[in-house]
N, C-alpha and C positions, 0 to 999 in steps of 0.2 A: 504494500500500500504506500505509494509516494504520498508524502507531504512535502508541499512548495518544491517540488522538483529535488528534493531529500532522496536519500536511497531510502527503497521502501521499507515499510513498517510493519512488524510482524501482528498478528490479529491479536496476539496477548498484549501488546504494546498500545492499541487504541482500545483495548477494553482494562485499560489500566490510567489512561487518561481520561476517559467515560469515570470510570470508578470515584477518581481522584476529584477531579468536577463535583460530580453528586455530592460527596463527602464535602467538601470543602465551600458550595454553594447553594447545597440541598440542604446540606444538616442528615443526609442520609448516609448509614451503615452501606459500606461496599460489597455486605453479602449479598444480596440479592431485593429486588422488590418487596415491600412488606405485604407478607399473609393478610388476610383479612379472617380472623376467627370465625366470625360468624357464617361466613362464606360456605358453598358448598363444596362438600368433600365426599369424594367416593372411595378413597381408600382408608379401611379401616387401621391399619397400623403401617407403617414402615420402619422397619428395625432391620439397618445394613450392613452388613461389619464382613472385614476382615478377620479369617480366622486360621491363615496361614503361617505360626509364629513357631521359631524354636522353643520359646519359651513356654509351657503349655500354660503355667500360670495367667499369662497372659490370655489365652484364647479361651479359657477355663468355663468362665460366666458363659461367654458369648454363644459359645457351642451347647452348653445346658440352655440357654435360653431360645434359640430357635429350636430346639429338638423339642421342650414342652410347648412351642408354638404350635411347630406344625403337627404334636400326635394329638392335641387338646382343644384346638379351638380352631371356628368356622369363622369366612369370612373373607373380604377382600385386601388381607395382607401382602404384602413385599417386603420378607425376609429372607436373612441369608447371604451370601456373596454376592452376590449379580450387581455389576457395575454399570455404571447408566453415565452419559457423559454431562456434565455439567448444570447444561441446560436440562435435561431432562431430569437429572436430579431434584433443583430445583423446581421444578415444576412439580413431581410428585408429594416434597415436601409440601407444597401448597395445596395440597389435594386428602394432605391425610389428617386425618383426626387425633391419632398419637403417634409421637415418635419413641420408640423403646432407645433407651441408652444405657448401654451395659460396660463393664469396667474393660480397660484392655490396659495401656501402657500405667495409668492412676483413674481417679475418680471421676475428673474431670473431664470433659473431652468438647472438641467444638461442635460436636451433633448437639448438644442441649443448646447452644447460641441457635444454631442454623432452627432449630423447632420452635425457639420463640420466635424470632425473626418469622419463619414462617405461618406464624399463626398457629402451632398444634399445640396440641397440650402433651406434656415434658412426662415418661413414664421410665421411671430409675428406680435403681437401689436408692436406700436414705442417707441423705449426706448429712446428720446429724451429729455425727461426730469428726466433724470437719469444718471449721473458721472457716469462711473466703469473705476476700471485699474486691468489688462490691458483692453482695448476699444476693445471689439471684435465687438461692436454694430453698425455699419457704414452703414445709411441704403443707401439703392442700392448698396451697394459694399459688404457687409458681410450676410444682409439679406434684404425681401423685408417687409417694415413697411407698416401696417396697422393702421385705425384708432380703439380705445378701444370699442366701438360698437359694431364691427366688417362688418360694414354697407360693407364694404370694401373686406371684406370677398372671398366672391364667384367670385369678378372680377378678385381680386389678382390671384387668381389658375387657373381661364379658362388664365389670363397674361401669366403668368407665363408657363404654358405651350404650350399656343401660340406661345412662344418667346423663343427658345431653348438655343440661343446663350444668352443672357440675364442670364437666368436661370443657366447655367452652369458658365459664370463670375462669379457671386454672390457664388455660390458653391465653386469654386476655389478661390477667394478670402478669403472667409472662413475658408476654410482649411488652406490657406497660413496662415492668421494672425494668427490662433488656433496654429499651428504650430510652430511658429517663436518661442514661448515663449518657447518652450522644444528644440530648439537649443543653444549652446554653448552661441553664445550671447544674446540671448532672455532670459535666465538664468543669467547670469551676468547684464541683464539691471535689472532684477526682485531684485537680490541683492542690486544694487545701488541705485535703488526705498529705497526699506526697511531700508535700513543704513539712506539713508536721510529722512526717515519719524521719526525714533527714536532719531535720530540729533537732527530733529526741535521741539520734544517734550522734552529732556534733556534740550537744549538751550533756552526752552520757560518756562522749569519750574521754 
């Protein structure tokens, strides 16, 4: 892709300058267009993972949890491995009603962003015993915890979609708090976090 008679430009390079724009003139996250919760969704879960690791620790959860998927529960899921490319990713995240996120490298992982961004409602083990800031983790209001077993597993989703209104708070809530932090103040609280964190380590050393 030439610009101004430039050697051309590779398609990650103008969708990195799209990105850049949005964020910096939209106030919008460069993950993708925001989900609309309320929206209609016809897929009832996506839970994607990778589950190719030496470490089997690692792939431990992930592979217990698509196996009680697929012998337990009906439905229009998209779990498992299967890779989809960006854009369709993205799109399917906009189309599902919960995203399962199971532990792999730690507790954390960027599927729980990409699901509030995209409007789903967030279905994990409980981060309960885990500090983060900012706190996107608030269970029944940002997502719905589970226990690390996952014995919990299968009831949570038939819940969960039993329960529409439910389902769609947590979703929305989600989104709100994901959000908050790429507004004007939510920006300024992250500054006054970081300034007082380096404060109390100058002042303590």
């Amino acid at each position: 892709y030439p610009i101004r008679g430039g050697a051309p430009k590779s398609r990650a390079y103008l969708y990195a300058l799209m990105r850049d724009a949005g964020e910096r003139y939209l106030g919008m996250p460069h993950f993708s267009p925001v989900g609309n919760p309320d929206g209609k969704r016809d897929i009832d879960l996506l839970g994607l993972f990778g589950t190719n690791y030496e470490s089997a620790t690692i792939a431990h959860q992930r592979k217990l949890g698509i196996a009680l998927l697929e012998k337990n529960i009906r439905g229009n899921i998209l779990i498992g491995q299967a890779r989809l490319s960006r854009n369709d990713y993205w799109a399917a995240l906009r189309r599902s009603k919960i995203v399962l996120s199971l532990f792999g490298w730690g507790e954390i992982c960027f599927r729980e962003m990409e699901g509030f961004v995209s409007g789903s409602a967030i279905l994990m083990p409980s981060m309960n015993h885990l500090e983060t800031w900012p706190n996107y983790y608030l269970p029944h209001k940002t997502y719905y915890p589970i226990d690390w077993d996952l014995d919990e597993l299968v009831g949570a989703y038939t819940h969960l979609l039993q329960n529409d209104d439910e389902r769609i708070a947590i979703a929305r809530q989600g989104l709100r708090t994901f959000m908050y932090y790429w507004s004007e103040e939510g920006k300024a609280e992250f500054v006054r976090r970081f300034v007082d964190e380096i404060r109390s380590v100058v002042e303590s050393a």
